[in-house]
N, C-alpha and C positions, 0 to 999 in steps of 0.2 A: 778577301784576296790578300793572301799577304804581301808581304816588303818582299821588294826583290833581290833583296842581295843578302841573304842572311848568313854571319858567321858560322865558320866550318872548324878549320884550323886557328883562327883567330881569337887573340884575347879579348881587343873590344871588336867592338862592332864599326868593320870598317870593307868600306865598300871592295876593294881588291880582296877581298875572304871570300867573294861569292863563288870560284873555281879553285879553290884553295885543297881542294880534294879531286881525286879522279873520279870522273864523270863515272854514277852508280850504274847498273840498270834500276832503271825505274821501277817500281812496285803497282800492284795495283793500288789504285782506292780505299784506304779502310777504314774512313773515316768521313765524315758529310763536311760541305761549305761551313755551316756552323760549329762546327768545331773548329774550323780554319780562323774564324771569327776570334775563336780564343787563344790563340796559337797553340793549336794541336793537329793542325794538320798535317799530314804524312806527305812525300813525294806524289805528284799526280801520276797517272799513268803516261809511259812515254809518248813524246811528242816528237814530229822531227824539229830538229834545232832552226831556228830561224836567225842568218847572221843582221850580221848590224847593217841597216841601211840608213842613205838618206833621208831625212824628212822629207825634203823636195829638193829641185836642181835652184830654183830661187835663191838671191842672197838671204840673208839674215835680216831680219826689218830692226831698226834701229831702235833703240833700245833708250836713247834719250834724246827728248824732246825740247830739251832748253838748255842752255850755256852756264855755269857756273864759272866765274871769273876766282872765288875765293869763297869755298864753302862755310856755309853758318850751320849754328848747331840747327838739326830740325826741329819741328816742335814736339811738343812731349805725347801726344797720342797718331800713329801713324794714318794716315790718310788713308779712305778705304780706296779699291779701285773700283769705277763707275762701271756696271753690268752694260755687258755688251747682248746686242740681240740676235750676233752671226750665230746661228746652228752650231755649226761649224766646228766655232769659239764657245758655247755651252756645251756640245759634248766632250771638248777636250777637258772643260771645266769641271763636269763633274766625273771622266774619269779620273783627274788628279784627287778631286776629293774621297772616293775611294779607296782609292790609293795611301792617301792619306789618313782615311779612320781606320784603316786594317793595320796600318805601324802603329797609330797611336792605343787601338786597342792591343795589340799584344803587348806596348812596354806600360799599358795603364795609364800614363799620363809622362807629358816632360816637365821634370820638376823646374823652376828657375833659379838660377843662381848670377853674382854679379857680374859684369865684364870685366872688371877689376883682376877678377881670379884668373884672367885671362894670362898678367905677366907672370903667372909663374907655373904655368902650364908645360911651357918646352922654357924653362928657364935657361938650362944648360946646351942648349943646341948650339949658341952662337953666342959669343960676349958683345957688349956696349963697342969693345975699342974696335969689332972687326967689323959692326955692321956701321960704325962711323966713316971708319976707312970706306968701307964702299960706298956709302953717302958721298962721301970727298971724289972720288972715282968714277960715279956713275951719273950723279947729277941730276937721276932720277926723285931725289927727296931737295928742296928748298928749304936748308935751315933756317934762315932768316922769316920768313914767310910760315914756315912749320906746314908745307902742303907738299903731297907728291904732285910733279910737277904736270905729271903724264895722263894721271887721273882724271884730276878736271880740265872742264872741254877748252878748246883755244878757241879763240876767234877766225880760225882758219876753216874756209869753205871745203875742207877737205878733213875738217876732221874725223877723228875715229870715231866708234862707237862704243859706248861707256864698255860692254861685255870687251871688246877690241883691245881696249885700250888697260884693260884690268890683262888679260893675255899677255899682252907685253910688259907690264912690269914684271908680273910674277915669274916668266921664264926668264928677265934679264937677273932675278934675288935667285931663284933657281942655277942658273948658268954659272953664277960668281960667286957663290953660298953653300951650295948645296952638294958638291962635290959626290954627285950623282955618276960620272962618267960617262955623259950618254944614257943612262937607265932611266932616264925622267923626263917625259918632255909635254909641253903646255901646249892641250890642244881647244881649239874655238868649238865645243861638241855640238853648238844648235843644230846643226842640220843632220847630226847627228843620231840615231836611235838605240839606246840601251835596252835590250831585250832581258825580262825578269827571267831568271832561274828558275821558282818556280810555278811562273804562267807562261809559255812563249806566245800568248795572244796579249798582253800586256807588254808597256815598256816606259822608258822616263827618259828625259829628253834634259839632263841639264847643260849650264850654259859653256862650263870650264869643267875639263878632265884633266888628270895626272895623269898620262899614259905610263905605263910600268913596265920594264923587262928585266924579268932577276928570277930565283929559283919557284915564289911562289905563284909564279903570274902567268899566264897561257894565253895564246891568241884565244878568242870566243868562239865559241861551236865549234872550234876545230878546223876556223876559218880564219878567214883576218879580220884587217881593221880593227876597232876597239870596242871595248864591250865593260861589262862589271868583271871579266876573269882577268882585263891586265889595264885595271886603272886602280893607283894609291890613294886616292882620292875626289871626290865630286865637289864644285861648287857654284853657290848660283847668284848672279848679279839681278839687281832693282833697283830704281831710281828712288829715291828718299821722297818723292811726292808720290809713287804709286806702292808701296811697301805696305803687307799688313802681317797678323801675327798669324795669316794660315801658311804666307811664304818660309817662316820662321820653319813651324811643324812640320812643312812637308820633307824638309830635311831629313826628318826624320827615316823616311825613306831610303833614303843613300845612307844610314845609319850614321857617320860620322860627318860633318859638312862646314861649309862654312857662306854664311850670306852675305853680302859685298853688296855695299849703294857704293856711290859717290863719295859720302863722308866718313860712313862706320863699317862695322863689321860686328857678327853675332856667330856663335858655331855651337852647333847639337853634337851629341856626342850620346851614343848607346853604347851598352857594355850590357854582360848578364846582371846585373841589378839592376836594369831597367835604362831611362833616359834621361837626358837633361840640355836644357836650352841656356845660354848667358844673355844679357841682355847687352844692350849696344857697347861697343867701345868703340871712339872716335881713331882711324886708324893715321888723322893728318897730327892731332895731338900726341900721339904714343907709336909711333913708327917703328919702333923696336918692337913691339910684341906684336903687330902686324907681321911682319918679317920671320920674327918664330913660329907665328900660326902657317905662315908658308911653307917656311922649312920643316918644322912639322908633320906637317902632313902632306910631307911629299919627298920623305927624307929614302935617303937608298938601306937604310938599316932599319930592317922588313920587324924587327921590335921594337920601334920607335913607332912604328904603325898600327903597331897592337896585333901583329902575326905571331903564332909559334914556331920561332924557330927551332925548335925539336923535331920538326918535319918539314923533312928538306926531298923537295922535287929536282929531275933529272928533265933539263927541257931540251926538245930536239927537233927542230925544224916547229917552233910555236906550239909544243905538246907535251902531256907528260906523259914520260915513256918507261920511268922509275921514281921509286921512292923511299926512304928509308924514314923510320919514327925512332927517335930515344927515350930510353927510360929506365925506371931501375931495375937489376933482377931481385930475385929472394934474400940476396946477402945486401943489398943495398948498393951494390956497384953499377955504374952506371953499361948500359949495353945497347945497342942499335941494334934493330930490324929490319930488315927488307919488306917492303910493303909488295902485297900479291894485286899488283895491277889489274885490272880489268873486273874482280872480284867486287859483288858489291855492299856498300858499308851503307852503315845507318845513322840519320841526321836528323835529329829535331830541330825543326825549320823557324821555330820561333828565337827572336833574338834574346830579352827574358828571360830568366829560368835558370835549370840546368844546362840548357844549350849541349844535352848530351849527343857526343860523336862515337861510333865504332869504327877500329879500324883492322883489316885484316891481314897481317903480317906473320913472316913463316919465323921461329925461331934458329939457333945456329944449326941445332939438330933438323931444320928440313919441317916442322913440327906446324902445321897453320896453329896460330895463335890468333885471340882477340881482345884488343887493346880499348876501355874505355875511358872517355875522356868525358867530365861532368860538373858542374859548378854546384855545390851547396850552401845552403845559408848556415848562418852560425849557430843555429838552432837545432838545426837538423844531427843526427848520430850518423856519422861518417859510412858509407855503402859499407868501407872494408869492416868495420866493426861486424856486422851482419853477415856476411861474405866469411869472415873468423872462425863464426860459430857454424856456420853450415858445412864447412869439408870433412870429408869424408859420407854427404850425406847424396841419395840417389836423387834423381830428380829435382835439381838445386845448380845455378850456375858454382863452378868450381875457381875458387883466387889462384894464382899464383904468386902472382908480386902487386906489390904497391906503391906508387909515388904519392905523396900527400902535399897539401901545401905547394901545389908549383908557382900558385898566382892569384893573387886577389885583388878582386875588382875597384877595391880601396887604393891600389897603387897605379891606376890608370886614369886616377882623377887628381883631381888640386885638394891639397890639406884641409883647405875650407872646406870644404865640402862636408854637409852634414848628413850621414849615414839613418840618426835617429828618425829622420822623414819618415812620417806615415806610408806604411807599402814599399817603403824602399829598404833592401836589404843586403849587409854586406855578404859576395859569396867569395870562395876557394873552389879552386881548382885541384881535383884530384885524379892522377889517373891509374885506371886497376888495368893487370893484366889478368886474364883468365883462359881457361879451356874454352875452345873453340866448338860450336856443335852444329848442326844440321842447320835447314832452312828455317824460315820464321813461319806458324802454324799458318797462314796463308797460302803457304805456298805446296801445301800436300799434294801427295801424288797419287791416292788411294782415300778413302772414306776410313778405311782401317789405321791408317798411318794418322789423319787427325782425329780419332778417337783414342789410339793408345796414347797419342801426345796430348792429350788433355787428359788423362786418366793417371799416368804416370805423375802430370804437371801438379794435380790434385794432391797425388801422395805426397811430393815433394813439396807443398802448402803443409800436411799434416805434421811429415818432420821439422818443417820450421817451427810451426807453434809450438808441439811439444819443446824443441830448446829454444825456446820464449820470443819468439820473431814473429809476428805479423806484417803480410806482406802488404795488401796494401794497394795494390796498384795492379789487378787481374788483370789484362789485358789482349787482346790479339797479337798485339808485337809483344808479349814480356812472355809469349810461349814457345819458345823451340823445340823443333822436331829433333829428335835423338841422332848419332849416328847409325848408318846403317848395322844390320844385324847388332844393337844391342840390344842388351838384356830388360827382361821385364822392370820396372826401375826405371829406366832410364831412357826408355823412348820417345818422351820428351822430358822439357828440362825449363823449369823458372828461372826468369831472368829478371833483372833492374830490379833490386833492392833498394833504389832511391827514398820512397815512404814510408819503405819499412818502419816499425817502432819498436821497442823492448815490452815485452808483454810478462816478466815478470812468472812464467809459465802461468797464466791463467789466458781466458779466452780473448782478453783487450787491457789494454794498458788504462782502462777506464779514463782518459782525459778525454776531452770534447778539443778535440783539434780548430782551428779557426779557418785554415786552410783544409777545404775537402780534398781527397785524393781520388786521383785515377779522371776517367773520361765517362761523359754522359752517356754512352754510348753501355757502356760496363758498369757505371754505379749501380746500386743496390736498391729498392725503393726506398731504404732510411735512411741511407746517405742522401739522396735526392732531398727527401723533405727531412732534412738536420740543417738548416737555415733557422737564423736567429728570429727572424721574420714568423716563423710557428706558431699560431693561436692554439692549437691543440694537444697536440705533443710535446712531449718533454724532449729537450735535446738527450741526444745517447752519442757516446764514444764507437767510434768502427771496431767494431767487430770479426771476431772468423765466418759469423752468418752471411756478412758481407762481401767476404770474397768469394764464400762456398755462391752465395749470386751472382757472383760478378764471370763465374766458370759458368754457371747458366748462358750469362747472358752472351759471352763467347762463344757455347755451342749454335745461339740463335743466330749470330752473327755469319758463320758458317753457310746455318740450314738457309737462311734468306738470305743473301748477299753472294751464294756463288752456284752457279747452276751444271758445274762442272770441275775438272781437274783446271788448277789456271784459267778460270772462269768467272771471273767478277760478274755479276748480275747487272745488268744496265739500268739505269737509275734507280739503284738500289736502297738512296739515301732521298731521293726524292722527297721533300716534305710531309705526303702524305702514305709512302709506305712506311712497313711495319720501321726499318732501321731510321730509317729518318723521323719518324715521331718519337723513336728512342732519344734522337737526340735537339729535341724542341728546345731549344734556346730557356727556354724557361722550364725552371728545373721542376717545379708544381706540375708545370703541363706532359712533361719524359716522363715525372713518377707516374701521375693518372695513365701514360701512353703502356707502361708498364704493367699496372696494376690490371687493368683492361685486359691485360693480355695474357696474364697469369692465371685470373679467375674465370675468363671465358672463351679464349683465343686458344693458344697456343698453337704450335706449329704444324698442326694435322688442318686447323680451319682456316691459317692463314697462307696457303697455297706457297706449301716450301716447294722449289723445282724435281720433277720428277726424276731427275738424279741422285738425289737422295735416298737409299735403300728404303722398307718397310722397318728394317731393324733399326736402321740412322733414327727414322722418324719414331718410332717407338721409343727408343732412349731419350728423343729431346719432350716426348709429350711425361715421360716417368718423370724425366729429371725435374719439367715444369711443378707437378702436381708435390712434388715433394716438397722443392721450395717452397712453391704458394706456402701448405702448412706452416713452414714456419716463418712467413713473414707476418703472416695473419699471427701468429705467435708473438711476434716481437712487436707488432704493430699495437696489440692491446698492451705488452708492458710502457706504451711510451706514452696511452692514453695518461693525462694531467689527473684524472678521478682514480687512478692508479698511482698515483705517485708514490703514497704513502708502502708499496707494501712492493714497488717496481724493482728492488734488488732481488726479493724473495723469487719475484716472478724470473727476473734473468738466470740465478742460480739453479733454478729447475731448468732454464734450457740449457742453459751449458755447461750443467752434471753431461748429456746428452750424446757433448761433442764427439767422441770417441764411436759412438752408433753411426752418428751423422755422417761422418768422413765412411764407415765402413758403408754404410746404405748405399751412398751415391757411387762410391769408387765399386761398389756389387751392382747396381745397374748399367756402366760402361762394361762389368766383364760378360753380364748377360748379352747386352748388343753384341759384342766383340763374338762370343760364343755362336751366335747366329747368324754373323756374317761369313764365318769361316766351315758355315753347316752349307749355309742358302747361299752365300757369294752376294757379291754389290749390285744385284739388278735393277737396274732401275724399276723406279712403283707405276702402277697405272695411273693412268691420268686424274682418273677417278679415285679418289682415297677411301678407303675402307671404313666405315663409321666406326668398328672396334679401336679406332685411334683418334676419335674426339676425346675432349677434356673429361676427365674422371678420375676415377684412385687409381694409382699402379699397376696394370696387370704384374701377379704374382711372377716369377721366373722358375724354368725348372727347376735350377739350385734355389730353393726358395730358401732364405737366411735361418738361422738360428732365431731362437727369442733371443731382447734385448738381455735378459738376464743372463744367458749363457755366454754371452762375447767378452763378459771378462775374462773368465775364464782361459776362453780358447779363441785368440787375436786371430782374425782371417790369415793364410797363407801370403805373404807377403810383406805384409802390414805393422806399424809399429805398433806397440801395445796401448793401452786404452786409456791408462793415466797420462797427465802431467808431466814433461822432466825426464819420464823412462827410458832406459836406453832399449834402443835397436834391437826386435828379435831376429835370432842368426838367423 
């Protein structure tokens, strides 16, 4: 299950980001729990909105149990809390835990760093001489003593409660500090319910909200009260005898936070390089950076919160009703767009990563445009580099303009902070404008419409290689449907260049990458088992064989995953069907689920829905037996008893490639040809044994031999070498 508030608009990861965008429509499905597991999964299908309610009409239970006259340091390992036996109390227990291994598995771990680093975090928020002054004025902090005074409990039968009594200072350092106007204000959230983004059967209940009203911030569901779309921040109070290091992590959850006892204070903090926890800083001995961590993160200057203010909301009656994004055009000059409301955009919901956002905005011409916004690490070759070399090419998203460098993840932390950490890497924010195109290949409206956009998509993989781009990342969503009435070319279109690599015009850029690309779902069988873990195989570099499977496994995704136009197939991902063992957590067990399925399955034995033509099904049983061959190919060059002679072996297959792209792209036009003879009827129930696993049945245009395709490049198609340019 993921975090519920995941970065949209936002730099780091901060809980008011969670509505930071106009509410999408929802998508289907297309992707299993287990890839959610890894932060890859997609928007669920829509739900109705559930607004915020009470936990219950009961007070709040108190929150501490014993008097502190003058806090001592606590001791150095935190006290665990003794397991209760209420039901009740265990299942809320292990939904938090939940809760909490699905943030901790998308950011990997939270790294730890000092509390120390803490004073210089919001250094510049507020000087020594103003928050003295207030000191002198509010009589909340005891200089002599060194304790806020409000904190610890009194001897008064009417005391507050530690969460109470944290409320009331923060909003009087608030009130007098924070020069908020009104826009911020401290609320007691326990009886409160935060509903997740995206689960609305999930929610999180912390103790203290920032409530927020300013351009990025909307009432919730389109309701009232408060919610993750109009709070600046979350935080949560424990008593220094019940405190342990899973309160810490679960923070994690509200992505930026802070945890408040009695004595100290600790704050998490995620950004797309992942997370990171401080450990305690005593907030009675350093009352000044207590007071910045307030201001902070709860400040009315929406980039001090780690929002982009480059996208600026129009709010009206609790809603957003307009939008405008900036950015640069072609000459480098800065220019706003109007963002097309209602329209819906696309979010990678993991906080981690690229944290890539689309956004769909008309240019001055009237023009829909589409704006990507994306984090890379330093290692990686910039999208636009890739994006560069592809214009003017069909089949390929097209650039326009580019912003580079607007923000890195390095300037949202403290100097200390050490980047070199294993897994931990610095990213940049880049944002590309491009041509705007059709729906994402999910969303077809014909059997014909997502064959030509996979067919076209395929071409425009071949153009890339030829000028030396491997893409890298085949996918379901990285395939757009063309615009209407376009041309052959172009009816659909590759998108997200993120993994791309420089391939040098040959078949792979030969490096063995350490990070696989793409999703279980689409990997390759050699991608699956290229883990360092391999007793028998030699590691290999990805491949064009790799993507030419990963358009396989797209088509399979199709044929068993939707039983209709706008049909998702109901537990489609289910552990034990075909897609869900595609995506087996364990990547040994998806390749076997794979392999299984190539050599003996394929989509005529394993019950695609009878929606699917005899011609649909015919192409995905060609396209299968083709693959197979060459995986069985590449699978014996990476046997280890091969080593010695395993270049020789690849070089013979990928003399090849120029066949290989014409074969398969000549089986989608075979189908295509017979859809438009016979029409999309659906098949009997009963499938025709001429469509079990075997060789290819031949096509009427049956091909040339391979020796004759140099010669004479199929009609459309680029030519057969390396590098070549474009036949007109």
């Amino acid at each position: 299950m993921p975090a519920p508030n995941q970065p949209k608009n936002g730099l780091s990861g901060n809980a008011s980001s969670a509505n930071a965008l106009q509410r999408s429509s929802q998508r289907p499905l297309t992707r299993s729990v287990t890839a959610a597991n890894r932060g890859q999964q997609s928007a669920p299908a829509k739900q109705r909105a559930t607004p915020s309610a009470p936990v219950a009409a009961t007070p709040p239970q108190s929150d501490s149990h014993r008097l502190v006259s003058r806090p001592e340091p606590p001791p150095g390992s935190p006290k665990e809390t003794h397991p209760i036996n209420n039901p009740e109390t265990e299942s809320i227990k292990t939904i938090l835990a939940a809760q909490r291994r699905a943030a901790l598995s998308d950011l990997h771990e939270l790294h730890t760093v000092e509390g120390s680093d803490l004073k210089n975090l919001y250094k510049n928020i507020a000087s020594d001489r103003i928050i003295d002054a207030f000191f002198a004025k509010s009589k909340l902090y005891d200089l002599k003593d060194r304790v806020w005074v409000d904190i610890v409990a009194s001897d008064s039968e009417e005391r507050m409660h530690l969460t109470s009594r944290f409320v009331g200072v923060i909003k009087t350092i608030i009130d007098e500090l924070g020069h908020s106007k009104g826009t911020r204000e401290v609320v007691d959230a326990r009886n409160t319910k935060f509903w997740h983004l995206d689960d609305r059967t999930q929610s999180s209940n912390p103790c203290i909200a920032i409530n927020a009203a300013g351009p990025s911030f909307s009432l919730p569901n389109g309701g009232d009260g408060i919610g993750f779309d109009n709070v600046a921040s979350l935080f949560d109070v424990k008593l220094d005898a019940d405190v342990c290091e899973d309160d810490v992590d679960h923070l994690a959850v509200y992505n930026r936070s802070l945890l408040l006892t009695e004595t100290r204070v600790r704050l998490v903090h995620c950004d797309r390089s992942g997370g990171y926890k401080t450990t305690w800083l005593n907030i009675h001995d350093d009352p000044h950076t207590f007071i910045r961590l307030v201001l902070g993160l709860s400040s009315p200057r929406e980039s001090v919160l780690g929002l982009d203010t480059s996208v600026q909301w129009t709010i009206k009656n609790g809603a957003k009703v307009a939008g405008t994004i900036a950015t640069l055009d072609t000459s480098g000059k800065k220019v706003k767009h109007q963002l097309m409301m209602g329209v819906p955009y696309f979010v990678k919901y993991s906080v981690r990563g690229p944290g890539t956002v689309c956004w769909f905005p008309k240019d001055k011409a009237g023009r829909r445009i589409l704006i990507k916004d994306a984090w890379r690490t330093d290692a990686q070759v910039p999208e636009y580099t890739f994006l560069e070399r592809a214009k003017g090419m069909a089949g390929v998203a097209q650039m326009l303009a580019v912003e580079d460098d607007r923000f890195q993840t390095k300037t949202l932390r403290t100097n200390a902070f050490d980047f070199a950490s294993p897994d931990l890497y610095k990213r940049t924010m880049c944002r590309l404008t491009m041509e705007c195109y059709g729906a994402p290949l999910h969303k077809f409206t014909s059997q014909r419409q997502a064959l030509v956009a996979i067919r076209d998509a395929i071409q425009g993989h071949w153009d890339l290689l030829q000028a030396g781009i491997l893409h890298r990342d085949v996918s379901i969503d990285n395939i757009l449907i063309g615009e209407p009435s376009a041309p052959v070319g172009r009816r659909g279109v590759l998108i997200d260049l993120e993994m791309a690599i420089l391939t040098g015009n040959t078949a792979t850029a030969r490096e063995v990458s350490e990070v696989q690309a793409g999703t279980y779902l689409y990997q390759s069988l050699s991608i699956l088992r290229n883990g360092s873990d391999e007793e028998d195989l030699v590691r290999i570099a990805h491949d064009y064989l790799d993507d030419l499977e990963s358009f396989f496994w797209v088509l399979c995704h199709l044929l068993h995953g939707y039983d209709g136009v706008d049909s998702p197939v109901a537990n489609a991902f289910n552990p034990k069907s075909v897609l869900g063992r595609f995506e087996n957590p364990d990547a040994l067990d998806a390749s076997n689920s794979k392999q299984f399925y190539l050599t003996l399955e394929g989509p005529a034995r394993r019950g695609v829905p009878v929606f699917w033509s005899e011609a649909t099904v015919a192409l995905g049983e060609n396209f299968r037996a083709y693959i197979f061959d060459r995986t069985e190919a590449k699978l014996k060059c990476r046997w280890k008893e091969n080593y010695a002679v395993q270049s020789t072996m690849l070089e013979d297959l990928y003399t090849k490639v120029h066949y290989q792209y014409h074969d398969i792209i000549g089986l989608f036009d075979v189908a295509l040809e017979t859809l438009e003879k016979l029409g999309e009827a659906p098949r009997p129930s009963t499938p025709s044994p001429s469509f079990f696993p075997g060789t290819p049945r031949k096509s009427a245009n049956k091909r040339k031999a391979e020796e004759d395709l140099d010669a004479t490049p199929a009609k459309g198609h680029r030519s057969a070498s390396f590098g070549s340019s474009p036949v007109s």
